[in-house]
C-alpha positions in Angstrom: 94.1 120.3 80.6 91.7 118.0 82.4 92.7 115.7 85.4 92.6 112.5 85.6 92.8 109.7 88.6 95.0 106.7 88.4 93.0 103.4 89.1 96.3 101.9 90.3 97.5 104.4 92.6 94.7 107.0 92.9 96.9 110.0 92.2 95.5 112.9 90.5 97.0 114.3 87.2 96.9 116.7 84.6 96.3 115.3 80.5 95.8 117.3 77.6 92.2 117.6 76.3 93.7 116.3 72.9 93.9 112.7 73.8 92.0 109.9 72.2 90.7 106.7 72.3 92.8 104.0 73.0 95.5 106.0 73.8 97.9 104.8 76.8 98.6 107.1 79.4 101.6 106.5 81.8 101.2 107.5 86.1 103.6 109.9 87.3 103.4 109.0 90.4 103.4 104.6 90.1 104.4 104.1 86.5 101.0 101.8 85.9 100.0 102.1 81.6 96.3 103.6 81.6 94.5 103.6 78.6 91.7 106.2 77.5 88.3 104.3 77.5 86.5 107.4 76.8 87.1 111.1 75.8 83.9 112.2 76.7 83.9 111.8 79.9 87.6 111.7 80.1 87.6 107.9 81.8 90.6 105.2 82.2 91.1 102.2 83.0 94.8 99.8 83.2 96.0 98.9 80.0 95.8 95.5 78.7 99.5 93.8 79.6 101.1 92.6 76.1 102.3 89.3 76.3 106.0 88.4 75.6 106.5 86.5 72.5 109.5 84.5 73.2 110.2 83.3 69.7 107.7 79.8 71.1 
């Protein structure tokens, strides 16, 4: 397990040392999508927010 700190919130968590790339992460503590920018360091960052497609 490896911690990590939220860059919304700045809580502290646990992850598994199997996740990769790209992979989104959610905050315990705020609910804020974090996605792995690197493994190696173990770094986040906020996830892109997906836009709604509305059927324009």
């Amino acid at each position: 397990m490896e911690n990590i700190i939220c860059v919304e919130c700045d809580a502290e968590f646990s992850v598994n040392e199997s996740v990769e790339e790209s992979e989104i992460l959610v905050c315990p503590d705020c609910g804020v999508d974090l996605e792995v920018i690197s493994v190696n360091p173990l770094t986040v960052d906020l996830a892109p927010m997906e836009e709604e497609d509305w059927g324009e």
